[in-house]
C-alpha positions in Angstrom: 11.3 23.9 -23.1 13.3 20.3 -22.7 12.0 17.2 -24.0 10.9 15.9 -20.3 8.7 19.4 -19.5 7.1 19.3 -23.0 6.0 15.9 -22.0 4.9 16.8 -18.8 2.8 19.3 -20.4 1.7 17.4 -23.7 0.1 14.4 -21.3 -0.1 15.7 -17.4 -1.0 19.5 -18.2 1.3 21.0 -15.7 3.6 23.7 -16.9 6.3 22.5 -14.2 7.6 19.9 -11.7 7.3 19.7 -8.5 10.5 19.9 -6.3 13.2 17.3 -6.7 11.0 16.0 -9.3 13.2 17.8 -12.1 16.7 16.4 -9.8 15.5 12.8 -9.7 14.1 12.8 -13.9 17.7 14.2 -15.0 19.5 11.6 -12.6 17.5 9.0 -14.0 18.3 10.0 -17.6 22.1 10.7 -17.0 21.6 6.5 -16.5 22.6 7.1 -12.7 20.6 4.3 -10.1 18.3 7.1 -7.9 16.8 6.7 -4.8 13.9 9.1 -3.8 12.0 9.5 -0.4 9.1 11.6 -0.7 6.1 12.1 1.2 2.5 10.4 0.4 1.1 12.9 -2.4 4.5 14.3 -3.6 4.6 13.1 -6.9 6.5 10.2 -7.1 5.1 8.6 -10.3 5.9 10.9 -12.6 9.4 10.3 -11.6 10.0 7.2 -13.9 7.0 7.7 -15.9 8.2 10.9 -17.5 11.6 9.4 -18.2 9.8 6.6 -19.7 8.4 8.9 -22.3 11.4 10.6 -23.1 13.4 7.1 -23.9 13.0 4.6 -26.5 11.5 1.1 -24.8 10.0 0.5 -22.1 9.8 0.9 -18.3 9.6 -1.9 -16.0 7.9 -1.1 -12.8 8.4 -3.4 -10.1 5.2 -2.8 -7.7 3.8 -5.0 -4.6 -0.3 -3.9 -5.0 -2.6 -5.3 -7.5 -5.2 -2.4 -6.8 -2.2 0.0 -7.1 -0.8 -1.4 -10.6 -4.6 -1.3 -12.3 -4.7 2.3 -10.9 -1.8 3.5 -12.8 -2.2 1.5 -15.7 -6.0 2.6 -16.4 -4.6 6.7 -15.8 -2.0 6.1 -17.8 -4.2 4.8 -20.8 -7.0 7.5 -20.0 -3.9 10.0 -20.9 -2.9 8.0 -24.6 0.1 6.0 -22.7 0.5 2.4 -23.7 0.9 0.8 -20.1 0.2 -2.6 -19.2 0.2 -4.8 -16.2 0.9 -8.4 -15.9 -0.4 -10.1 -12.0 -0.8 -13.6 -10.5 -4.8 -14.7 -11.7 -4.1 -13.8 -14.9 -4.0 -16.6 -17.7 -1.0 -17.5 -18.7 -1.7 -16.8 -22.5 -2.9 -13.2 -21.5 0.2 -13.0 -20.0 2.0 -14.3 -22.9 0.5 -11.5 -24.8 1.5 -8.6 -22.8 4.5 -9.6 -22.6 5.2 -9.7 -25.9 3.8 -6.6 -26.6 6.9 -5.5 -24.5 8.8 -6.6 -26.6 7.8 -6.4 -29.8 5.1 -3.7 -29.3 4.9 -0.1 -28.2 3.9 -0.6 -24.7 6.1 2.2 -22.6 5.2 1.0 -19.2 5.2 -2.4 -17.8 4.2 -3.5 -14.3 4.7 -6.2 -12.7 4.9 -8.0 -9.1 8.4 -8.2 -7.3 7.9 -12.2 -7.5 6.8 -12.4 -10.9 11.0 -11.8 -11.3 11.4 -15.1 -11.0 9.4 -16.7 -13.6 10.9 -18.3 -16.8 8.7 -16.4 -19.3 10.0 -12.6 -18.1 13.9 -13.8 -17.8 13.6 -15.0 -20.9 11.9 -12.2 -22.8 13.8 -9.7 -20.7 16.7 -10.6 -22.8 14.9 -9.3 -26.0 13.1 -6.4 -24.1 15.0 -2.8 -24.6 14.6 -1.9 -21.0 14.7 2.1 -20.3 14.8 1.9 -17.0 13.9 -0.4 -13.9 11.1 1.4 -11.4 11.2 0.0 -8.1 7.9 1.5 -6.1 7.5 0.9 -2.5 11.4 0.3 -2.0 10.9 0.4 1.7 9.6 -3.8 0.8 13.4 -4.5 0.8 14.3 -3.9 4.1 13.6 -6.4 6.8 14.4 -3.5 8.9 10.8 -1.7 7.4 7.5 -2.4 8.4 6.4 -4.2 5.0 8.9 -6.9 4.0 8.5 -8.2 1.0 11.2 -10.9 0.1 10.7 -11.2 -3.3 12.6 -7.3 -3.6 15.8 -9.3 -2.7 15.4 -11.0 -6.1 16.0 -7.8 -7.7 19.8 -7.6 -8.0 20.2 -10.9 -9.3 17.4 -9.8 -12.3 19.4 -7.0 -12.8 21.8 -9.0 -14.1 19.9 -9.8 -17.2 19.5 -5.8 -17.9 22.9 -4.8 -16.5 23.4 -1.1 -18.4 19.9 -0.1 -17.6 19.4 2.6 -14.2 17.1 1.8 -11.2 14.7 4.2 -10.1 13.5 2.7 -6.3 11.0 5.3 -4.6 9.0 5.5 -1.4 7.2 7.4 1.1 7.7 5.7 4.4 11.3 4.9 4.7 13.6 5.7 8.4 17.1 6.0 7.9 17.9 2.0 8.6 15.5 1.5 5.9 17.1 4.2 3.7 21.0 2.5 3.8 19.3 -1.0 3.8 18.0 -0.1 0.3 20.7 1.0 -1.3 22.4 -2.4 -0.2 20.2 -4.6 -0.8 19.7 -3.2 -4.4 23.2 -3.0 -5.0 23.6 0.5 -6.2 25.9 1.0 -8.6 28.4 4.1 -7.4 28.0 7.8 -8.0 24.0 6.9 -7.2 22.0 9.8 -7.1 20.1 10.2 -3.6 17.4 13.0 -3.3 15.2 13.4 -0.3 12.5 16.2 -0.2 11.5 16.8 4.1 8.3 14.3 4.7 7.5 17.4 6.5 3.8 18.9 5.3 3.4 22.7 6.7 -0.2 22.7 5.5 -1.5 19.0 7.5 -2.4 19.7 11.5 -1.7 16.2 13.1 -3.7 15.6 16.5 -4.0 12.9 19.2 -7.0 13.9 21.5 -7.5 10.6 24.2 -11.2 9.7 24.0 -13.8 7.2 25.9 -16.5 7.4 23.1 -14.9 8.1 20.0 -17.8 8.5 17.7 -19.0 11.7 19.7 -15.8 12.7 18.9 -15.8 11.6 15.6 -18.8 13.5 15.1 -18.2 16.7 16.7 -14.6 17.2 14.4 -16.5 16.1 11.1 -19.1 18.9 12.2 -16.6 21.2 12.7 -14.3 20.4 9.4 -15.8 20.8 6.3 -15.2 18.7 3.3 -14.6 15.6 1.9 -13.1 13.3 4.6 -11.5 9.6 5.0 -12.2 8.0 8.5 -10.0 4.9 9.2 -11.5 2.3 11.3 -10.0 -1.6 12.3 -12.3 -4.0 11.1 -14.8 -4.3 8.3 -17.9 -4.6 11.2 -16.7 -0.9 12.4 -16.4 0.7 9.4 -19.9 -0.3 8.8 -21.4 0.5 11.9 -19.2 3.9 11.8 -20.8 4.9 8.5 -24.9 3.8 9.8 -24.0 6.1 12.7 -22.9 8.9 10.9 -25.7 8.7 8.4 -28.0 8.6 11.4 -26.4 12.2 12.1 -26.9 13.5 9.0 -23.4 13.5 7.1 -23.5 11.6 4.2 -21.1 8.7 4.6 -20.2 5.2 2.9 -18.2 2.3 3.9 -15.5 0.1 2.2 -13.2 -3.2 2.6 -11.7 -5.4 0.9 -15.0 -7.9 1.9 -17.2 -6.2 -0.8 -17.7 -6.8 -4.0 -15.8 -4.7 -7.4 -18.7 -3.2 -8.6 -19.8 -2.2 -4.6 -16.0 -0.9 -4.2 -15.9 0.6 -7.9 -19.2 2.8 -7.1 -18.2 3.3 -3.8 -15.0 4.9 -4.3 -16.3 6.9 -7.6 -19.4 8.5 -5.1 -16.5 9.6 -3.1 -14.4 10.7 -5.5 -16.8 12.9 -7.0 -18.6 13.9 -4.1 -21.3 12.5 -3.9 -20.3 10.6 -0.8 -18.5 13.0 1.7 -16.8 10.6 4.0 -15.6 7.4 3.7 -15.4 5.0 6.7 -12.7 1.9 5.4 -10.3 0.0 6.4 -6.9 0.2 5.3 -7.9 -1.5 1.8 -9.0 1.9 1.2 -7.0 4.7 -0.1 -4.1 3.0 -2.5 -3.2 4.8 -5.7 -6.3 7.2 -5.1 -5.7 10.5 -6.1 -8.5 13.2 -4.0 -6.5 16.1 -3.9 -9.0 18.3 -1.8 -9.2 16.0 1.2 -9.7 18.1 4.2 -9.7 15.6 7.4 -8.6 12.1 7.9 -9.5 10.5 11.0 -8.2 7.0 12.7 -10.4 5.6 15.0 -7.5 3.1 15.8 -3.9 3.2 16.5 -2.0 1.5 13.6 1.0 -0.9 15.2 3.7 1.2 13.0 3.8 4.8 12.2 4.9 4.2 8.7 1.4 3.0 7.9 -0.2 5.9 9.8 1.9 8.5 8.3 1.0 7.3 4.7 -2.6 6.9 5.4 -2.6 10.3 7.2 -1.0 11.6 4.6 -3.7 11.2 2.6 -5.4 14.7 3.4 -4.7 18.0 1.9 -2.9 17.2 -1.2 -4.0 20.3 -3.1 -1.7 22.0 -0.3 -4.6 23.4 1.6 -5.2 23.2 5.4 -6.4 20.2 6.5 -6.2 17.6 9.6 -5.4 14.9 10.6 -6.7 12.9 13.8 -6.2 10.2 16.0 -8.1 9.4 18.4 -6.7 7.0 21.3 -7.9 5.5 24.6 -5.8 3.7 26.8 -7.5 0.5 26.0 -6.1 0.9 22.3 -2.4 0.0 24.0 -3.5 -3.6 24.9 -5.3 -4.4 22.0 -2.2 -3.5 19.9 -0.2 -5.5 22.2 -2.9 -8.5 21.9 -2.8 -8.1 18.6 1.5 -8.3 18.5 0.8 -11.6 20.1 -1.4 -12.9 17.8 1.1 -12.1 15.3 4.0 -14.2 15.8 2.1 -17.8 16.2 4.3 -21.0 17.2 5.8 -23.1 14.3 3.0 -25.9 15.4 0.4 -23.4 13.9 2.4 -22.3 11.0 2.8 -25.8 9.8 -0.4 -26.9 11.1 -1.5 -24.0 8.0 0.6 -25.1 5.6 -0.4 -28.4 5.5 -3.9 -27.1 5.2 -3.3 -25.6 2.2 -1.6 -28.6 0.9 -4.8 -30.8 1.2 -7.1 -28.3 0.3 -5.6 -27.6 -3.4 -4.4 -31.2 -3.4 -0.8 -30.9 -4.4 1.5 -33.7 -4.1 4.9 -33.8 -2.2 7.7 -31.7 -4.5 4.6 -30.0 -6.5 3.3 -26.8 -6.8 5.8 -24.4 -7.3 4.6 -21.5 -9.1 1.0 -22.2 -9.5 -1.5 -20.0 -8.2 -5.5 -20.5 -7.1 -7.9 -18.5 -5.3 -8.0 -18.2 -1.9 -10.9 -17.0 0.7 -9.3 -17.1 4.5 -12.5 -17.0 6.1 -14.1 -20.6 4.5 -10.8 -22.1 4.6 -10.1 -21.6 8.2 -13.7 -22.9 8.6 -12.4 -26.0 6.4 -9.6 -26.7 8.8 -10.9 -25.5 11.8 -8.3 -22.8 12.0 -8.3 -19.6 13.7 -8.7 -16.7 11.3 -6.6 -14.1 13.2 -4.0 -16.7 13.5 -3.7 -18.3 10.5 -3.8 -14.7 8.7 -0.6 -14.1 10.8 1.0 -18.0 10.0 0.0 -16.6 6.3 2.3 -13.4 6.4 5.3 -15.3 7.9 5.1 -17.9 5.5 5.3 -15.1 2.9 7.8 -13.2 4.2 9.9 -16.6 4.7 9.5 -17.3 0.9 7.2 -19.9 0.7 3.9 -18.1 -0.8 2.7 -14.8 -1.3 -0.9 -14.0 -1.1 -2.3 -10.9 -2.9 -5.0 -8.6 -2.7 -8.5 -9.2 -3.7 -8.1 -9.3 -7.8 -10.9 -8.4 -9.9 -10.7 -10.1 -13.5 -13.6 -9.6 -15.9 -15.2 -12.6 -17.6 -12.8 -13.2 -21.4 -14.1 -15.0 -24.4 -12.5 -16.2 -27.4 -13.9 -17.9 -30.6 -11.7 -20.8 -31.3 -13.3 -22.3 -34.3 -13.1 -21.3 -38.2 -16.1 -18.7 -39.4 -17.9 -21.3 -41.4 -17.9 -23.9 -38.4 -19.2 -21.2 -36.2 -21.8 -20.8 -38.6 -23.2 -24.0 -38.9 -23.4 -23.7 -35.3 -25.4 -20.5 -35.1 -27.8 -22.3 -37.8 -28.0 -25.5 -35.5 -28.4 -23.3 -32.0 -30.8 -20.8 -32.2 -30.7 -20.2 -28.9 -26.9 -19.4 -28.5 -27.0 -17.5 -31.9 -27.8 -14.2 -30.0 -25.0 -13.8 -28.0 -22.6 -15.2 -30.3 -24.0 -12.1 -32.6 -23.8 -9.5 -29.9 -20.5 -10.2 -28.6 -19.3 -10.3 -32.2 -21.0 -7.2 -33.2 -20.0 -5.4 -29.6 -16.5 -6.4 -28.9 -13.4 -6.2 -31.2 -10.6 -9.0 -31.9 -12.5 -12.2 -30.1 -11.1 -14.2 -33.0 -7.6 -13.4 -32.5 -7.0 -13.4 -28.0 -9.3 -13.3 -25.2 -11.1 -10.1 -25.0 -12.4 -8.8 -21.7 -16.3 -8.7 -21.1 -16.2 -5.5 -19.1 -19.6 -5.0 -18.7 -21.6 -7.9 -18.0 -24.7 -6.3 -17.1 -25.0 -4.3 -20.0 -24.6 -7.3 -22.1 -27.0 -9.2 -20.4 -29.5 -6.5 -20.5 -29.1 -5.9 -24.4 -30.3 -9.7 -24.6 -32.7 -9.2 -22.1 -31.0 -12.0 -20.0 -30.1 -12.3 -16.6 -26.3 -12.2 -16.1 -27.0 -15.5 -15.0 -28.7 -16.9 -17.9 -25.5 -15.5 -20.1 -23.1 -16.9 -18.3 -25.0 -20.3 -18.7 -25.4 -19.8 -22.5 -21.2 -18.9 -22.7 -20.5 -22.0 -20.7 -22.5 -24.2 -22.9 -19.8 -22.4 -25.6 -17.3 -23.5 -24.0 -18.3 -27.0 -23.6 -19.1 -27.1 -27.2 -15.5 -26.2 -28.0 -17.1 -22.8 -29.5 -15.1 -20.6 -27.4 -12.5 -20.6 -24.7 -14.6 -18.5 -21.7 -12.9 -17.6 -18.5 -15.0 -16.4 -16.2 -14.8 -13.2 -13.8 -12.6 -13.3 -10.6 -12.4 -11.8 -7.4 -10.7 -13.2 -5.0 -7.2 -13.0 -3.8 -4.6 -15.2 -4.8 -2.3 -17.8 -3.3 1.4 -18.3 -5.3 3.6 -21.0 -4.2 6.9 -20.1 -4.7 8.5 -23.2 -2.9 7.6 -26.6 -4.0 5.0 -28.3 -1.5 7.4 -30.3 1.8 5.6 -32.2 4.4 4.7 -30.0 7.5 7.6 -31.8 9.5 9.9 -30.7 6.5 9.1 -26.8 6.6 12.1 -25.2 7.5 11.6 -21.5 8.8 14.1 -18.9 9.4 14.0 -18.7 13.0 16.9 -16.1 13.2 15.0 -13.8 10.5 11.7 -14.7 12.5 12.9 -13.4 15.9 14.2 -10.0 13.9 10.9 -9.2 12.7 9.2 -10.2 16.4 11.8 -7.3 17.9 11.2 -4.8 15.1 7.2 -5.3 15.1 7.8 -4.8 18.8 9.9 -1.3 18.6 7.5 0.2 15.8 4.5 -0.6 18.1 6.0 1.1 20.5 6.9 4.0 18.9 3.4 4.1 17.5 2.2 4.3 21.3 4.8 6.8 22.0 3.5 9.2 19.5 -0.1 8.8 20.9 0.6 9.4 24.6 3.7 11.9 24.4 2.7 15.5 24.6 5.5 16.8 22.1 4.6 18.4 18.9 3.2 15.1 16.8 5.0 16.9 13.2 8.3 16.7 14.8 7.6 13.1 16.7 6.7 11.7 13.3 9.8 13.4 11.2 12.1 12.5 14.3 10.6 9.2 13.6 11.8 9.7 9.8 15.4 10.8 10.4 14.0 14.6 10.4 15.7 15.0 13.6 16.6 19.1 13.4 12.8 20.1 12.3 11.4 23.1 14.0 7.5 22.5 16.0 5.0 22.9 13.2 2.9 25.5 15.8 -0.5 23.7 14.7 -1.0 20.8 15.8 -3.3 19.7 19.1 0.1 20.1 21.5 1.6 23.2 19.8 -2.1 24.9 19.9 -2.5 24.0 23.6 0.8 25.2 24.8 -0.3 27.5 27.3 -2.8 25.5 29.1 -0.2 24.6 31.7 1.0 28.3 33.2 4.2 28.3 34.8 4.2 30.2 38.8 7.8 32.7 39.5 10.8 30.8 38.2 9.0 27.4 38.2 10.3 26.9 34.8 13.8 27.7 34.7 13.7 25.6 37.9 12.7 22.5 36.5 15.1 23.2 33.4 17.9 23.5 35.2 17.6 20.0 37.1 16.6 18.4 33.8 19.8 19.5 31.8 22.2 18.6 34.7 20.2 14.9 35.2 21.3 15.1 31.3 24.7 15.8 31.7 25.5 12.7 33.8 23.8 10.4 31.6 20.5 9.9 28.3 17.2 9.5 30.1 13.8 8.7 28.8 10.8 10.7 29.7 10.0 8.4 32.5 13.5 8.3 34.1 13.3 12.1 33.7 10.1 11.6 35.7 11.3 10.1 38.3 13.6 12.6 39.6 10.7 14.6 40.7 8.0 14.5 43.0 4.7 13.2 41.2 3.0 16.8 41.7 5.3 17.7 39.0 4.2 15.4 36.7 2.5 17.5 34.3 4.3 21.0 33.8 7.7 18.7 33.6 6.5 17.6 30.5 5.5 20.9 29.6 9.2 21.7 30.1 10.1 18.6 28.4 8.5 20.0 24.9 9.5 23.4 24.7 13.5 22.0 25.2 12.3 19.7 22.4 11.2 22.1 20.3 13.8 24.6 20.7 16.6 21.9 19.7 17.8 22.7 23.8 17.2 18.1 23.9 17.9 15.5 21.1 16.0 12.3 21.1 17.9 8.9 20.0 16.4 5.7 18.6 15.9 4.6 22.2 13.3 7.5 22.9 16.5 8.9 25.3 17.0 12.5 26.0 20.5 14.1 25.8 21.9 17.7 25.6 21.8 19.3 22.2 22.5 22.9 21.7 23.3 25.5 24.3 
C-alpha cells in the first residue's frame, strides 16, 4: 500500500479512491499544476487534502465560503488533522496567530479567502511558509465567463509569484467548457498541466421538470411517494417557512432554514436533519454548502434558478451514497417572468450604484482616501431602511460593486464570544478579593477553559457557562464587559453578521469609476444562462443530456429515467408519420442550423407536439447536434 492510500485509510477509513481521485493525487505530487471538474459529491476534497498529508508543510486552500471553510476545517480536526482557517471578522491578533502557526507550527491545512491574497500579513509570512501545494476550490470564480465571478481569483497568479516552485490544485463542479479554458489562463498554468475530467454525468439521479399551477400539491404528492430524507429548495426566506408549516400540516416532518436565522437555530436545524430527526428541509440556497448527507433521496426546487450551474450543484445534492434518487423541478410559466424581472433588477443604473456606495461611506464614517481593507458588519435590510434604499436593488448595486473590485461582502459569520486575561496573577488577585461579584466567573472560566493567559480563547458555549453560574447569558456578558472596562481582560463578543471589506480606498460617488465594458459582459452572460435555464425547463429532451450538453458532455447517451425519457410513448406515431416528419427535418437541416422554433415553423401548428417528439429521439440517437446557440445541425447518419 503507497503512502497516499495508507493515509486515506489511517484518517478517511476507505480502502480506495474514488475515480480520477488516484490520477489527480499523483499529478499533484509529481509537482504538475492540475485542473479537475467533477460533479457535486465526487470527492473533490480529498484531492489536495491527501497530498497535504503525504508532504512536509502546509496546504493553502484558497476558498470563497465562510460556512464552507469552518466545514472543512471542523472535519478535518474531528479526524486529528491540524487545519485552520483565517476569514474577514476575525481579530487581527487571532489572525496573527494562525498564521504563524503556519509557519512555525504543524498546521497542514490553511484556508483562506481569495481576497485575503492581498494583505500584507500573508505576503509577507508566505515567504517563510513551506508551501506544499496551492488548493484553488471553486475555480469556476475565475472566469467572468461563469456564473460566480469572483475578482479577487485573478489575484492569484501574481501571489504565485511569492511561492513559484509550489503546484496548483484548482477544482470545481460547475464549470462549461468557456469556463474550463478561461481557468487555465487566468491561473497561468504552467505547461505539461495535468487536466482530468470525470463525466458530471450521475446514472443513479432521475432529473424531472413537471409544469405545475399549485406546486405544493405537487410538492406533496412526490414527497408522499419518495421516501427518505429530502432537501426542498424554495426563493425566499417567507416560502421556505410557509413551505415547511404546510408540510407539517400534512404530516411529514419538515424544518426550515436561511441565512436570516440565528447559529444556534441553523446549527440545530441542520444537525435534526442530518441525523434524521428532521426528514425534509425547506431552505434557501444558504442551505446545503459543504454538507455531507450521503443518503439523500429527493431534492425538489420550487423555483427556477437563473443559471443551471447553480441548479445542477444544488440538484446534485441527492443520492450521494449512489442510490436512486430524484431530482425535481417544478415550473409554471409565470416562473419565466419573474426570472426575467428579476434579470432586471439585477443590473441597476450607475445612479443607484453610487447612490449605495455613498451610503456606505456615511454610514461607517470613512473619510475620502480611507478605508481600504477594514471590514465591519453589515445587515442589508436596516441599512437600506437607513438610506431609504431598495433592498432587491441595492443587494444587486452590492454584487457589482464586488465583482468590480471595490468590496466584497461575505456570508453570515458566526464568531463566538473570546476572552483573554491581560493582567499579572497577583493583580488579578487583588481584584477577585476587591470584586466579589466578578470573582465567579473569573474562577469558572479559569477553571473551564485552557490558555486565557496566553491568546484569546473562544467561549463556545455561552449558555452552558451562564447556567453553571446560574446567570442569564445576559447577566455574563455584563459581568465580562465590566472586565474589560476594568482592563481585566480583553473580551470580544460573539458575531454574526456578514461582513463588508473594502478593498478600494473610499472616492466620492462622482469619482466611482465602473467597468462598463466588463459590466455589459456580465448583463449578456446573466442573460444567456437564464435562458438556458428556461430552455431546460420547457424543452421536452431528456433533462441528463440537456444539463451535460450544457457541460460540454455533448456525445452522452438519454439517461432512459428521467420525466421525458419515462413518458416517451405518450405521443404514438399513426403509418409513416414519423419517418415523414424526419425526413423534412434533416433536409430543413441540410440547408441551414435551426432552433426548435424555426424547426417549428416549417409545419403546420397541428404538428406541434409529435415534432418535438421527433425532435428528441434524433437528439438522443446523436441523428442532431445542438450548438451554443440552442441550433440544430446534422450529426451522424
Amino acid at each position: 500500500m503507497d503512502r497516499k492510500t495508507e493515509i486515506l485509510k489511517e484518517f478517511w477509513g476507505f480502502d480506495s479512491f474514488r475515480p480520477l481521485q488516484d490520477e489527480i493525487i499523483d499529478s499533484v505530487l509529481n509537482g504538475k499544476d492540475t485542473l479537475a471538474l467533477m460533479p457535486t459529491g465526487g470527492g473533490k476534497s480529498l484531492c489536495f487534502q491527501v497530498p497535504a498529508l503525504v508532504e512536509d508543510g502546509v496546504c493553502l486552500v484558497i476558498s470563497p465560503l465562510i460556512a464552507l471553510m469552518k466545514d472543512q476545517v471542523k472535519n478535518l480536526r474531528k479526524r486529528g488533522i491540524k487545519a485552520d482557517a483565517v476569514f474577514s471578522g476575525m481579530h487581527y491578533k487571532e489572525i496573527d496567530r494562525i498564521i504563524d502557526n503556519a509557519v512555525y507550527g504543524d498546521t497542514k491545512l490553511l484556508y483562506v479567502s481569495p481576497e485575503r491574497l492581498q494583505t500584507d500579513i500573508l505576503k509577507e509570512r508566505i515567504k517563510k511558509m513551506n508551501v506544499s501545494l496551492l488548493a484553488i476550490d471553486e475555480a469556476h470564480c475565475v472566469s467572468q465567463w461563469g456564473y460566480d465571478f469572483r475578482p479577487a481569483y485573478l489575484n492569484i497568479p501574481e501571489f504565485r509569484k511569492l511561492i513559484p516552485y509550489t503546484p496548483l490544485l484548482a477544482l470545481t463542479a460547475t464549470a462549461t467548457p468557456d469556463v474550463v479554458d478561461d481557468i487555465q489562463e487566468k491561473l497561468a498554468f504552467k505547461p505539461e498541466a495535468g487536466i482530468f475530467q470525470k463525466s458530471f454525468g450521475r446514472s443513479n439521479l432521475s432529473y424531472s421538470v413537471f409544469q405545475e399551477e399549485n406546486k405544493r400539491v405537487k410538492l406533496f404528492d412526490i414527497l408522499s411517494k419518495v421516501k427518505g430524507s429530502g432537501v426542498v429548495y424554495a426563493g425566499t426566506r417567507r416560502k421556505t417557512k410557509d413551505i415547511a408549516v404546510y408540510l407539517y400540516r400534512k404530516g411529514i416532518s419538515a424544518e426550515f432554514y436561511h441565512a436570516g436565522l440565528t447559529p444556534d437555530q441553523r446549527s440545530k436545524k441542520q444537525d435534526d436533519w442530518i441525523s434524521g430527526k428532521i426528514r425534509i428541509m425547506v431552505a434557501t440556497n444558504a442551505f446545503g454548502m459543504g454538507i455531507d448527507k450521503p443518503d439523500v433521496r429527493v431534492v425538489v426546487h420550487m423555483d427556477l434558478p437563473n443559471n443551471l450551474e447553480a441548479y445542477f450543484q444544488e440538484a446534485g445534492r441527492g443520492g450521494r451514497d449512489g442510490k436512486k434518487s430524484y431530482s425535481v423541478l417544478l415550473y409554471s410559466p409565470k416562473d419565466k417572468s419573474t426570472l426575467e424581472k428579476q434579470y432586471e433588477q439585477s443590473f441597476p443604473e450607475s445612479g443607484e450604484i453610487k447612490r449605495v456606495w455613498q451610503a456606505l461611506g456615511s454610514k461607517y464614517q470613512l473619510a475620502i482616501g480611507a478605508g481600504k481593507g477594514d471590514s465591519f458588519d453589515f445587515d442589508l435590510i436596516p441599512f437600506c431602511e437607513t438610506y431609504s434604499l431598495d433592498i432587491v436593488k441595492t443587494h444587486s448595486a452590492l454584487k457589482i460593486l464586488e465583482q468590480d473590485g471595490w468590496l466584497t461582502l461575505s456570508e453570515a459569520v458566526h464568531l463566538p464570544p473570546t476572552v483573554k486575561f491581560i493582567v499579572e496573577k497577583e493583580a488579578l488577585y487583588d481584584y477577585q478579593l476587591k470584586n466579589k461579584k466578578l470573582d465567579k466567573p473569573i474562577r469558572r472560566i479559569l477553571q473551564t477553559y485552557q490558555g486565557g493567559y496566553n491568546r484569546l480563547i473562544p467561549l463556545k458555549n455561552m449558555g452552558r457557562l451562564a447556567g453553571s453560574l446560574k446567570w442569564s447569558q445576559e447577566h455574563l456578558i455584563k459581568a465580562l464587559e465590566i472586565l474589560h472596562r476594568d482592563e481585566i481582560i480583553e473580551f470580544r463578543p460573539a458575531k454574526d453578521k456578514p461582513q463588508i471589506t473594502f478593498l478600494r480606498e473610499r472616492r466620492g460617488a462622482n469619482d466611482l469609476q465602473l467597468n462598463k465594458e466588463r459590466y455589459d459582459f456580465r448583463k449578456e452572460r446573466h442573460f444567456f444562462r437564464m435562458n438556458k435555464a428556461i430552455s431546460y425547463a420547457e424543452t421536452p429532451i431528456c433533462r441528463s443530456k440537456q444539463l451535460l450538453a450544457y457541460f460540454g458532455e455533448t456525445e452522452s447517451d438519454a439517461c432512459g429515467i428521467c420525466d421525458v425519457c419515462t413518458g416517451r410513448n405518450q405521443s404514438e406515431f399513426k403509418g409513416d408519420e414519423f419517418e415523414r416528419l424526419k425526413t423534412k427535418i434533416l433536409r430543413l437541416l441540410k440547408r441551414e442550423n435551426l432552433n426548435t422554433e424555426e424547426i417549428l415553423e416549417a409545419f403546420a401548428p397541428k404538428w406541434e407536439v409529435k415534432l418535438l417528439k421527433v425532435i428528441q429521439y434524433l437528439y438522443e440517437e446523436g441523428i442532431l447536434l445542438m450548438d451554443k446557440e440552442d441550433k440544430f445541425s446534422l450529426g451522424k447518419e
